[in-house]
C-alpha positions, 0 to 999 in steps of 0.5 A: 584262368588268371585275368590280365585284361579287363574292360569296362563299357562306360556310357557318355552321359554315365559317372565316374563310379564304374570306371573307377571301380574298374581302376581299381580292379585292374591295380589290383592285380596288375592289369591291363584296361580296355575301356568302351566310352558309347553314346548310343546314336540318334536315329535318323527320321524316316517316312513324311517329316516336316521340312527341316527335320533332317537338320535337326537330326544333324544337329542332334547327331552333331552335338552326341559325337561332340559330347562322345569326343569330349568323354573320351578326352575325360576318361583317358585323362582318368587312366593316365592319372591312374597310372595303369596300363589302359586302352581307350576307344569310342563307339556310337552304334544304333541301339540294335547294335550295342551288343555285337559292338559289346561282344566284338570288344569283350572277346580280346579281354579276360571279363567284362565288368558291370558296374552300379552305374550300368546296372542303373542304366535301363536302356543299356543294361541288358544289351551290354550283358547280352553282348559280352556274356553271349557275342564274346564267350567271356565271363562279367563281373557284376559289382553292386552299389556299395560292395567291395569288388576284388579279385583276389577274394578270400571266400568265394561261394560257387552257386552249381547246379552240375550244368553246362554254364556253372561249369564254364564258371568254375573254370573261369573263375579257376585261378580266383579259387586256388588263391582263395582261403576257402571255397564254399560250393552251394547247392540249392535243392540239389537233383539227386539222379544220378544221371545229373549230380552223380549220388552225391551232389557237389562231391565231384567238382569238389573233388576238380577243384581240390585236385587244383588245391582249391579249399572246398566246402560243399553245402547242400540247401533246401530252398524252403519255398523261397527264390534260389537267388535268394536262398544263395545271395543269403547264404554268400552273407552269412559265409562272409563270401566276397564273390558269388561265381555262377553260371548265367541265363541256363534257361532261355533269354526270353523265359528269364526275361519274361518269367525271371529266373536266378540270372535275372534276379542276380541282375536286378538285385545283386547283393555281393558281386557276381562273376557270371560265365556262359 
């Protein structure tokens, strides 16, 4: 699909370097911003408290909106510099709802970008992609420190494993691949059952995409004992791709939390960025 609206999630006590990377990204190809400035809300004390605990709980709450309002003053100055057409909005959920807040605004846009900053951001990493890749059925594009995002990359590598999520990958990440110079479809210890991959692995979504006139190339590769993740970060290297397109979380939530898995570790440890789709 051809992306037209792009939203960045920007904590209040978050740098610039996200928003600017989400500047750029939306100059780049002509699209509108949608920006979420959070500050994630104080709790209120519960059970016995010393007198005077509520005040202070006033307090606190108080100062977070003041310090919200104040950012958000800041970033629009920041897109009305930028001269891109930008929609700012303030939030400040309590941290059991940061996802349904995340996935609510991510549903009217076409991606939602992850930046360094947030993928730094302990507390409110894993809630933010949990609510635009699972409460919105939109892709996120992940962009590591010291990478060069863009849309309009000239060699993509599309990590496929024949399921259900690279396929919503692929689709999303359509237009991006027709405009591409080449299109490197990566499979890692490929299942050769017929009833998965068909008798040659990679061969029919390469046959899709070439039917768009997508320039493919199928590469097959052993894992060698190693992490998938890290036989395809490596591969995205040596092919020069400027974007990694997969699927994300094929597995459960809690198993990648807790076992890892290629999800978690393209989070935790991207080389290239990643446009991820469920």
């Amino acid at each position: 699909m051809t992306f037209k609206t792009l939203l960045s999630v920007v904590d209040v006590k978050q740098n610039d370097d996200d928003l600017n990377t989400a500047i750029a990204l939306c100059a780049e190809i002509n699209a509108q911003l949608s920006v979420v400035v959070i500050a994630i809300a104080t709790l209120p004390p519960l059970g016995d408290y010393p007198i005077g605990t509520a005040d202070v709980w006033l307090k606190d709450r108080h100062d977070d909106l003041e310090a919200l309002s104040k950012r958000v003053d800041a970033v629009e100055t920041m897109v009305k510099n930028a001269d891109i057409s930008a929609t700012v909005v303030d939030e400040y959920p309590e941290p059991a709802r940061i996802s349904r807040v995340i996935g609510r605004h991510a549903r009217y846009t076409d991606a939602t970008i992850i930046g360094s900053s947030l993928l730094r951001h302990d507390l409110m990493i894993t809630t933010v992609v949990d609510g635009a890749l699972f409460e919105s059925g939109r892709p996120i594009l992940i962009v590591p420190h010291g990478s060069k995002p863009t849309l309009r990359p000239k060699c993509v590598l599309l990590a496929w494993d024949s399921g259900v999520e690279c396929t919503r990958a692929a689709r999303e990440a359509l237009d991006i691949m027709i405009s591409a110079e080449e299109v490197h479809v990566t499979l890692v210890d490929p299942d050769t059952s017929s009833i998965v991959s068909g008798p040659e692995p990679g061969a029919d979504i390469a046959a899709y995409l070439a039917h768009h006139g997508v320039k493919t190339t199928v590469d097959r590769l052993p894992s060698g004992g190693k992490a998938i993740a890290d036989v395809l970060k490596q591969h995205a290297i040596d092919v020069s791709a400027d974007l990694i397109v997969m699927g994300g979380y094929g597995h459960s939530r809690m198993r990648e939390r807790i076992f890892g898995g290629v999800t978690r570790s393209m989070l935790d440890e991207p080389r290239l960025p990643v446009l991820m789709a469920r």
